[in-house]
N, C-alpha and C positions, 0 to 999 in steps of 0.2 A: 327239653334237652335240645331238638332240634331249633328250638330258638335261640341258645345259647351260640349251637354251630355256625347258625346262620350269622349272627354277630360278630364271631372271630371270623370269620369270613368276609363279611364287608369291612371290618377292621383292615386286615391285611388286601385286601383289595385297595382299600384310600391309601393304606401305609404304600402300596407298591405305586399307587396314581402319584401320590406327593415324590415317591422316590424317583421316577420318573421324573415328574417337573422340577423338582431340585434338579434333577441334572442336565434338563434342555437348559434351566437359569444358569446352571453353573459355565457350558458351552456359550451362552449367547454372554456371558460376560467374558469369558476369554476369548471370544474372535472381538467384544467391544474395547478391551484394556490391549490387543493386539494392533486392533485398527490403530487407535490412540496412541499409543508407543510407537507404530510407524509415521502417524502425522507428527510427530512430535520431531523424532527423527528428520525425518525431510524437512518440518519448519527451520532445525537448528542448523542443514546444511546448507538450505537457503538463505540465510543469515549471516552464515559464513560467511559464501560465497561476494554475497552482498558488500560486506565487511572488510572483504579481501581487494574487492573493486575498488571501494574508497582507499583503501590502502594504496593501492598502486596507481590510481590518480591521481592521489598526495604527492604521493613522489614522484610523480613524472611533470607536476606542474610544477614541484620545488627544483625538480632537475634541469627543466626550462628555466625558472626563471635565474638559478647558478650559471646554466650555460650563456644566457644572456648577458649577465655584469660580469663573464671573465670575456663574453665577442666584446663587449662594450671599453672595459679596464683594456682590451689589447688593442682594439682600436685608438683608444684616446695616446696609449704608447706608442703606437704608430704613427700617430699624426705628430706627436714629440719629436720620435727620432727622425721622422722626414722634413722637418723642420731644421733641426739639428743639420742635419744633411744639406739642405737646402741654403742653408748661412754659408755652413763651410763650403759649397758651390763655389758660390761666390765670390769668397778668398782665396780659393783655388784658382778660380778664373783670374784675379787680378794679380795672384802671384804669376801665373804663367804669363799672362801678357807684360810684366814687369821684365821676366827673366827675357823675354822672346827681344825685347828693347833694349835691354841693357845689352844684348848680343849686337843690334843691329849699330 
């Protein structure tokens, strides 16, 4: 009989070693699905962030280079109209010394 004892005894002994180490395993899996869920986390806000960079160097090199052909388009207008300007000088000049003659 006492050897039956002994036996539920060692029985529940392993039953409590196992129940134990089930639970250190079940712990060391939840701080490793934690770790993991944080690296995960962080990779995706570096990514982002990453993401976000190209974004806004997109557009800042497309906003150069728009700001460029409207200095460019208003310069070549400017060189028009000062041309423009620069005829009519001209005629103005020759209209005043006409009138300034036809006085004297």
């Amino acid at each position: 009989m006492q050897d039956v004892i002994d036996k539920i005894k060692d029985a529940e002994k392993q039953a409590e070693e196992q129940k134990l180490q089930a639970q250190k395993d079940a712990e060391r899996g939840a701080a490793q699905a934690k770790s993991h869920g944080k690296k995960l986390v962080e990779d995706t806000i570096a990514k982002a962030a990453e993401k976000s960079e190209a974004l806004v160097r997109q557009a800042e090199e497309k906003a150069q280079a728009l700001a460029a052909e409207k200095v460019a388009a208003a310069e070549k207008e400017a060189g028009q109209i000062l041309e423009i300007a620069e005829s009519r000088m001209d005629q103005a000049a020759r209209m005043i010394v006409e009138r300034i003659v036809d006085q004297i």
